[in-house]
C-alpha positions as CSV (number, residue, x, y, z in Angstrom):
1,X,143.0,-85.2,57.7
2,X,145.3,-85.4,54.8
3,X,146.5,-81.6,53.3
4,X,145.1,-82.6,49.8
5,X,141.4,-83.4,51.3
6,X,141.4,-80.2,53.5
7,X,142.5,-78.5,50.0
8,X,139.9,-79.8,47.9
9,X,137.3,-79.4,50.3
10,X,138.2,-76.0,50.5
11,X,138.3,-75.1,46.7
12,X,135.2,-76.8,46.5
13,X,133.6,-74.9,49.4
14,X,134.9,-71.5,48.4
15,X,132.9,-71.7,44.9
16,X,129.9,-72.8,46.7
17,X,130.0,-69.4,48.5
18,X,130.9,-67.5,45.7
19,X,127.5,-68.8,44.3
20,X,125.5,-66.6,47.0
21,X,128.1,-63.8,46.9
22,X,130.7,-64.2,49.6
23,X,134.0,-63.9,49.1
24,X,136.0,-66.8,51.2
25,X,139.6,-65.5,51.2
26,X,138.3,-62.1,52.1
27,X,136.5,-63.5,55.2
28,X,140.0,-65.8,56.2
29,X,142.0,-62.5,56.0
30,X,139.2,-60.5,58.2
31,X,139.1,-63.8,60.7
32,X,143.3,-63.4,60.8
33,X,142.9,-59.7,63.1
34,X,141.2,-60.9,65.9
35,X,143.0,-61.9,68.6
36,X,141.5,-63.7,71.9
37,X,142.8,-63.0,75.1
38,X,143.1,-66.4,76.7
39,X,142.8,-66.7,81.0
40,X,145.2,-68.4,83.5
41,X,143.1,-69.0,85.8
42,X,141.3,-71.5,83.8
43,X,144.8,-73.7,84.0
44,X,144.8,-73.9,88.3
45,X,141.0,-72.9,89.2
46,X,141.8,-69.5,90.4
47,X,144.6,-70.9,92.5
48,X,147.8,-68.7,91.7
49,X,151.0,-68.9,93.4
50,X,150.4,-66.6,96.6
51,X,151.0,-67.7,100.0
52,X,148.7,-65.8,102.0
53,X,145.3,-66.2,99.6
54,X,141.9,-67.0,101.5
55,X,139.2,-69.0,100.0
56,X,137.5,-68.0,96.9
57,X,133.9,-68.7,98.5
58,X,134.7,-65.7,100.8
59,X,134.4,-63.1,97.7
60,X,131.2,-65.4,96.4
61,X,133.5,-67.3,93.8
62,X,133.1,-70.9,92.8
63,X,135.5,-74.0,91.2
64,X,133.6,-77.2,90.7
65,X,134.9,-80.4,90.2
66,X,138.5,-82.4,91.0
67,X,139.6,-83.3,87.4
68,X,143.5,-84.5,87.7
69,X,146.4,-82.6,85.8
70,X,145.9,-78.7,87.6
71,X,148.7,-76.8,86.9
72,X,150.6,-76.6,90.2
73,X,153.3,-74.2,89.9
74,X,154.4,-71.3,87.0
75,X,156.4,-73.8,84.7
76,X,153.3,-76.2,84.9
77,X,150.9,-73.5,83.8
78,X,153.1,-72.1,81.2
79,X,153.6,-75.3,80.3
80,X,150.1,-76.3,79.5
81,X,149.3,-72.6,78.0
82,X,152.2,-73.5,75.3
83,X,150.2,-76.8,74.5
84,X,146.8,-74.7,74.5
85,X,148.2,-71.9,72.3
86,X,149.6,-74.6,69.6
87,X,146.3,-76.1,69.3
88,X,144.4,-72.6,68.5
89,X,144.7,-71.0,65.1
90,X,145.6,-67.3,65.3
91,X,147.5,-65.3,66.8
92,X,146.6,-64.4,70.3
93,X,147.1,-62.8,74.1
94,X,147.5,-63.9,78.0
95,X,145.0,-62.3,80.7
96,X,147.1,-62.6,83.4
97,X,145.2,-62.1,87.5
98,X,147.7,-60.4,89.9
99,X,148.3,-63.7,92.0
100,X,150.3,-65.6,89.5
101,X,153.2,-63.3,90.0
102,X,156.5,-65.3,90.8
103,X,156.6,-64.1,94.6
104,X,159.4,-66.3,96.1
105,X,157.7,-65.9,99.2
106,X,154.7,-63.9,101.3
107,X,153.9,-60.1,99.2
108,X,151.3,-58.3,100.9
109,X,149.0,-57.4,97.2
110,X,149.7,-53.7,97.7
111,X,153.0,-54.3,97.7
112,X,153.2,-55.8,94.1
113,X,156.1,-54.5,91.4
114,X,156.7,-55.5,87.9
115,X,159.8,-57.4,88.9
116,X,157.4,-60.0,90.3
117,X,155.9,-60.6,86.8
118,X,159.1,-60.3,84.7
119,X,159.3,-63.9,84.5
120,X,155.8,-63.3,82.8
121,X,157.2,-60.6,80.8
122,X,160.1,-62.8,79.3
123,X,158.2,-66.0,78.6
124,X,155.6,-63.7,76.5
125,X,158.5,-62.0,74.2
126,X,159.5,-65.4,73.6
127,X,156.0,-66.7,72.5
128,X,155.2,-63.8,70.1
129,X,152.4,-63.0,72.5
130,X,150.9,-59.9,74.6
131,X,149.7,-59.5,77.9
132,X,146.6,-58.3,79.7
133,X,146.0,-58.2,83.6
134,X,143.8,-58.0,86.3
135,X,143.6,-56.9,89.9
136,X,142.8,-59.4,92.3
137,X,140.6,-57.8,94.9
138,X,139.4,-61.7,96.3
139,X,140.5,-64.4,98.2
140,X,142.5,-62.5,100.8
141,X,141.0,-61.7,104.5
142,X,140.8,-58.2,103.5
143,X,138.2,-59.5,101.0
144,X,136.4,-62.0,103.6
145,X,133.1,-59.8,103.7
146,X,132.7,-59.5,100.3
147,X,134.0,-55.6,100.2
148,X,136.9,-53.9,99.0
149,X,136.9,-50.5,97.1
150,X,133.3,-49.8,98.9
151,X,134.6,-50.9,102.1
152,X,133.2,-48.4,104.9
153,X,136.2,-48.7,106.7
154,X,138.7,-46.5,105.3
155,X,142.1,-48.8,106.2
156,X,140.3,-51.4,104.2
157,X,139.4,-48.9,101.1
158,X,142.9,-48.0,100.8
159,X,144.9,-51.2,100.4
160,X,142.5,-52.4,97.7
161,X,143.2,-48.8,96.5
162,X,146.9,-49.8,96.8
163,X,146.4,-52.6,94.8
164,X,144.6,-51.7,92.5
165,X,147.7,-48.6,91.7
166,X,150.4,-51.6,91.6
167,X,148.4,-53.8,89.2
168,X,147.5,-50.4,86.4
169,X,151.8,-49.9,86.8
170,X,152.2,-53.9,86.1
171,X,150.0,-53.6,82.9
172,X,151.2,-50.6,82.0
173,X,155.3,-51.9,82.4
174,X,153.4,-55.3,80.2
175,X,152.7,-52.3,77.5
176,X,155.4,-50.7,77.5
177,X,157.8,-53.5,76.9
178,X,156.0,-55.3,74.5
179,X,155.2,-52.0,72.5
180,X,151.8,-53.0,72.4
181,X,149.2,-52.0,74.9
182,X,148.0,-54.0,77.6
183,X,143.9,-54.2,79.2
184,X,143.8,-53.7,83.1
185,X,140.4,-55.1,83.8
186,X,138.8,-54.1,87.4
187,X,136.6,-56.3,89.2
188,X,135.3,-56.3,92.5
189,X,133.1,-58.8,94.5
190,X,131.5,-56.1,96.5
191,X,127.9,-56.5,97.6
192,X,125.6,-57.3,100.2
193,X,123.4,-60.8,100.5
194,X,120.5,-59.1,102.0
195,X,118.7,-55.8,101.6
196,X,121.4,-52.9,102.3
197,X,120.5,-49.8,104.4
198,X,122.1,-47.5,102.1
199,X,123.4,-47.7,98.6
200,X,124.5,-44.5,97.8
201,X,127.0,-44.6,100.6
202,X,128.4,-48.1,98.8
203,X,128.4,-46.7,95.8
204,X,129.8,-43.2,96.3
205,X,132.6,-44.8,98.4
206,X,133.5,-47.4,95.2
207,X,133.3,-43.6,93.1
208,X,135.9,-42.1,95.4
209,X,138.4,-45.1,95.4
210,X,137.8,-45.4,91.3
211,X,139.1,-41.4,91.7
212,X,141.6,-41.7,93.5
213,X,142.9,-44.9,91.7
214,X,142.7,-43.6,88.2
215,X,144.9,-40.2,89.5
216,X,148.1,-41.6,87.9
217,X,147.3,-41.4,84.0
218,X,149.1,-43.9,81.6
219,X,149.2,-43.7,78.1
220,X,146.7,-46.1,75.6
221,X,149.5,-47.2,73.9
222,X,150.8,-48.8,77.1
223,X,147.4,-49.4,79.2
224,X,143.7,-49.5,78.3
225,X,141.7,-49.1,81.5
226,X,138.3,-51.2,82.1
227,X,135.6,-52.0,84.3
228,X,133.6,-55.1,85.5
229,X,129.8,-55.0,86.3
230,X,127.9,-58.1,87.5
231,X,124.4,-58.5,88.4
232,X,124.6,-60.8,91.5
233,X,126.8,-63.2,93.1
234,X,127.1,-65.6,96.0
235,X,126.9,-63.5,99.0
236,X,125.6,-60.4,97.1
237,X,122.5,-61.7,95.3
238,X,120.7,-58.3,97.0
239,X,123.3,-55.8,96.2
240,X,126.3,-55.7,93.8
241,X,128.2,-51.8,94.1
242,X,129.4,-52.0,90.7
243,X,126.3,-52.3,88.9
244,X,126.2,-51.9,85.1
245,X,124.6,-48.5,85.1
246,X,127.4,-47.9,88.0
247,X,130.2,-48.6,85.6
248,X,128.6,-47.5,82.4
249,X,128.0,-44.4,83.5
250,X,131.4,-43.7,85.1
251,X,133.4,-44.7,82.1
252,X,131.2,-43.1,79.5
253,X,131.7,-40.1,82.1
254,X,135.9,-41.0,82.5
255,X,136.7,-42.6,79.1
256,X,137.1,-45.6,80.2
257,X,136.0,-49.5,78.7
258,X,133.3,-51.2,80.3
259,X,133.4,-54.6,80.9
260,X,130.3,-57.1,79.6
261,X,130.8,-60.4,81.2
262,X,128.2,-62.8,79.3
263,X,127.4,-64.3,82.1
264,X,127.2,-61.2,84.2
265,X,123.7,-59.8,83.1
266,X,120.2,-61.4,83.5
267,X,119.4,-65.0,81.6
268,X,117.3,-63.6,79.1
269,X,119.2,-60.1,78.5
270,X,121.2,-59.8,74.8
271,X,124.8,-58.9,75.4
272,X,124.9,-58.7,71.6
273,X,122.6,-55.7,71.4
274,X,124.6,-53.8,74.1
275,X,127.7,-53.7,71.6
276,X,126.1,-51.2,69.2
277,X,124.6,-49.1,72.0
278,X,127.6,-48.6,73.7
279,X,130.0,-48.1,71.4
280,X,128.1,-44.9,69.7
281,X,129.1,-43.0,72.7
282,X,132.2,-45.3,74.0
283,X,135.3,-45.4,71.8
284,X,135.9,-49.1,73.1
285,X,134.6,-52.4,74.8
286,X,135.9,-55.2,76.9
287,X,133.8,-59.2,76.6
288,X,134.7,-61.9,78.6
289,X,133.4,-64.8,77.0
290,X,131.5,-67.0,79.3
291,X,128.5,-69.8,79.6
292,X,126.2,-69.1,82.2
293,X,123.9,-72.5,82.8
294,X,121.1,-70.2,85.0
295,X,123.2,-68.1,87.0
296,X,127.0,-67.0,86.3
297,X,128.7,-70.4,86.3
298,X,131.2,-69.8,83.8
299,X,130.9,-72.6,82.3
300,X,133.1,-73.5,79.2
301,X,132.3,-71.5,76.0
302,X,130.8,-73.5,73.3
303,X,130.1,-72.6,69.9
304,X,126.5,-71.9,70.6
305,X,123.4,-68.7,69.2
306,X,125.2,-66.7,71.7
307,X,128.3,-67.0,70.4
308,X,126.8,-66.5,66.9
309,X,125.0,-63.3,68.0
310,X,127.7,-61.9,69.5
311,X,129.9,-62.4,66.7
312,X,127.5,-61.4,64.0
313,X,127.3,-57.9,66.2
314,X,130.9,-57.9,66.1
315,X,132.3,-58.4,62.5
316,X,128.9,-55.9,61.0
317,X,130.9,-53.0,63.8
318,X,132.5,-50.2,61.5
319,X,135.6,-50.6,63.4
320,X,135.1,-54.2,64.9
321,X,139.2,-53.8,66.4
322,X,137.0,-51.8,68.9
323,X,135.8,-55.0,70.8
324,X,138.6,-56.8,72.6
325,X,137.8,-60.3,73.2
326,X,138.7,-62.4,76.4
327,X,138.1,-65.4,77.6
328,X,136.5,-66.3,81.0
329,X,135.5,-69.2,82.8
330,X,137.0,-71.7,85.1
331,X,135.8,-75.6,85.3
332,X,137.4,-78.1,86.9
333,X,135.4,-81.1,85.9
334,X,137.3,-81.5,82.7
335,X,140.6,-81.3,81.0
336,X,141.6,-78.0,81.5
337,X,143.9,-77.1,78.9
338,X,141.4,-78.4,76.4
339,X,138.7,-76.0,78.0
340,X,141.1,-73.1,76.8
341,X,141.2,-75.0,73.3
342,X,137.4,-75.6,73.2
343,X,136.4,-71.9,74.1
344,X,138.7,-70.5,71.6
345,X,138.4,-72.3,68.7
346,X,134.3,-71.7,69.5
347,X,134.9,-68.2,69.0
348,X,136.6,-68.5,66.1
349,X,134.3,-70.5,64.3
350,X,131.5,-68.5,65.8
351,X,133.7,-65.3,64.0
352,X,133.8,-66.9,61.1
353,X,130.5,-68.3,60.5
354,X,129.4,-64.7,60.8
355,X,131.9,-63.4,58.3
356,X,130.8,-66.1,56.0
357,X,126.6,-64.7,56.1
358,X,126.1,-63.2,52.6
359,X,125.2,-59.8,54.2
360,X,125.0,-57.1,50.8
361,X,121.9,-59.3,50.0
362,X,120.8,-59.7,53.7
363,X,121.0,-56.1,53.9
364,X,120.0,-55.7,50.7
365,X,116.5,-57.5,51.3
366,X,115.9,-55.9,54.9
367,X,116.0,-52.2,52.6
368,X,113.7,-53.1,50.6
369,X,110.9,-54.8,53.1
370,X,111.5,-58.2,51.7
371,X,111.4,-59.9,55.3
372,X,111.4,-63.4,53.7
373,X,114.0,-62.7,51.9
374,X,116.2,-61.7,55.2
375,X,115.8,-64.9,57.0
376,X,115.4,-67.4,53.6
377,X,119.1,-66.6,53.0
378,X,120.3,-67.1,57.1
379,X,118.4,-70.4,56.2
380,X,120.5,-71.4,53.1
381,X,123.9,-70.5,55.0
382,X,122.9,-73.2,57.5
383,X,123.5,-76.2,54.6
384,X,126.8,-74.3,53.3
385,X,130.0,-76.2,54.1
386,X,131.7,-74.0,56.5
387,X,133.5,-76.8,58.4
388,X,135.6,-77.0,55.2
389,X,136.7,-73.6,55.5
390,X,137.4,-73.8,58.9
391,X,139.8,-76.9,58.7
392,X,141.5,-75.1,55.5
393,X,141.8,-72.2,58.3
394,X,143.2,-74.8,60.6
395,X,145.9,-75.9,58.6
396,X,147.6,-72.9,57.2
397,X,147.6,-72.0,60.9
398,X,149.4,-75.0,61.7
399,X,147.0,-76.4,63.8
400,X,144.8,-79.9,63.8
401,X,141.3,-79.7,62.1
402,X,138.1,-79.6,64.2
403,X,138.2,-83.3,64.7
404,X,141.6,-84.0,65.5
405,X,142.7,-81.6,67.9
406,X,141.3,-83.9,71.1
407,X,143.2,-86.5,70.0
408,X,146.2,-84.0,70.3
409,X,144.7,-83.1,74.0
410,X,144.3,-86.5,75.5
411,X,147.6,-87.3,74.4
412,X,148.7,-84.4,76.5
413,X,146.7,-85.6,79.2
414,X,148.5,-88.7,79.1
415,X,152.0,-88.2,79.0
416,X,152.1,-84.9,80.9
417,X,148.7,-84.4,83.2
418,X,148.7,-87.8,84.8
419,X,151.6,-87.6,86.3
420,X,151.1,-84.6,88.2
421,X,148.2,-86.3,90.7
């Protein structure tokens, strides 16, 4: 779309919401400080570049569908992250997992260093971007009966434990480098498909190795510790260690960030509502941004009431920096570096559709009783042009307007992923 029709269009929708009280520029600036931590393992379906990995089905994970282009190597996944990142207004972060390290060869995963991630390290200064991590405690035969840090055999316990140690000194060598600090998130597959014997003995073994793990403190200016909970999985639909109420309760207890994975709690359970909860005891939270379709299938996130929820939560947060946002999902049935582009820009728009709501006289209403009120005006935002903000958004970002930007994508997929199948 031509700059002077994404201007007018603008100008035009900006005194449109001035009408109802909302200050446009004001919401662009407030959009501008969140930044979206974007995944790698979306690029190669959970691949990575180890040489000794195991299945993903063993720790009850699951990539479907054989769509051509997956990144096969380092320079091909940076390659399509670059492409991804130019096509998502903002500026923003990498979630790196622990097996895309550059390993030139067989590294047992307690014996990772920073040096195998310095490649990682340089490519990020480069891009103007920051880093996050992950342990991997899956697809390895350590991992091949779905338990790690609750293992009951103690050898087992402690080279996840190991692990675990090498990937908080990876993040924290990502912080301190890039002067900025960097999320270690902890997720385990742990759990049991049918009824377990004894759960306290699971659970208190997962609290030892947590102890024992987070010995070695790091400062938060370098590394921001948090932790995982799901409700079930494949292979551990009875029994999941790391429960909410498991982790809840031990960061609260540690000061640690929990984790909410949207697609990690029950179908009809708010992850919005949780946000406000939490954080009047917790200084901090971790989302992964996900779609689960009836179970956790992590399928691409769209810009759907979810996402609107969520981000109205969010952006009415006294200090909404507190909620670090990540994305999370893997699907292989489409284009994969437009799944990073569609999942972003949805929570984006979803941010700024919610910083566009005309909340003094929502607020306002809800005070005073007037309930019609409340929801008359969330019914007059839904006919306000906020598409013409969002390509105005678009283009003083550099980046292609809602309806050109899969253009820019198949392209891509054109001259670059075809060739690689």
């Amino acid at each position: 779309m031509e700059q002077a029709i994404v201007e007018k269009r603008y100008l035009e929708a900006r005194e449109k919401y001035k009408e109802i009280g909302v200050n446009v520029d004001e919401a662009l600036n407030k959009l501008t400080s969140f930044s979206l931590s974007l995944h790698c393992w979306q690029g190669d379906d959970v691949q990575g570049f180890e040489r000794n990995a195991s299945s993903l089905s063993d720790s009850g994970l699951q990539v479907t569908g054989r769509y051509p282009g997956r990144a096969r190597n380092v320079q091909e996944l940076r390659q399509d992250l670059e492409k991804a990142f130019s096509l998502i207004p903002g500026r923003h972060r990498l979630n790196l997992h622990a097996i895309y390290g550059e390993f030139n060869g067989p590294v047992e995963r307690n014996e990772y260093e920073p040096d195998h991630f310095r490649g990682w390290l340089e490519w990020a200064k480069a891009h103007e971007l920051k880093l996050d991590f992950n342990a991997t405690c899956f697809a390895h035969p350590k991992a091949s009966d779905g338990l790690t840090l609750s293992h009951p055999k103690k050898e087992i316990r402690k080279f996840w434990i190991e692990h675990v140690k090498c990937c908080r000194k990876i993040a924290a060598y990502f912080g301190r480098e890039l002067k900025a600090f960097s999320i270690h998130n902890l997720w385990i597959p742990d759990g049991l498909k049918d009824l377990p014997s004894d759960r306290w003995l699971y659970r208190h073994l997962l609290y030892q190795s947590l102890e024992e793990i987070f010995e070695l403190d790091f400062s938060q200016t370098q590394l921001k510790d948090s932790l995982e909970s799901k409700l079930f999985g494949i292979g551990s639909e009875a029994f999941v260690v790391g429960s909410h109420e498991f982790y809840l309760s031990y960061a609260i207890k540690k000061g640690k960030m929990v984790c909410l994975d949207l697609g990690h709690f029950h179908p009809t359970e708010l992850v919005a509502d949780k946000l406000s909860a939490i954080l009047q005891v917790s200084n901090e939270i971790l989302l992964h941004l996900s779609r689960g379709i009836r179970w956790d299938s992590d399928h691409v996130v769209i810009l759907n009431e979810e996402i609107e929820t969520l981000a109205e939560e969010i952006v009415n947060l006294p200090n909404p920096e507190k909620v670090h946002l990540a994305l999370d999902y893997f699907d292989a049935s489409l284009n994969r570096v437009g799944a990073w582009v569609l999942g972003a820009r949805a929570v984006l728009r979803g941010l700024l559709r919610a910083l566009l709501l005309p909340w003094a006289r929502i607020k306002e209403a809800e005070l005073q009783g007037d309930n019609l009120a409340k929801l008359a005006w969330r019914q007059i935002v839904k006919d306000m042009p906020v598409g013409a903000i969002w390509d105005y958004y678009c283009l003083k970002n550099n980046v292609p307007d809602e309806k050109s930007w899969p253009q820019e994508i198949k392209a891509y997929e054109a001259s670059v992923l075809r060739n690689r199948d």
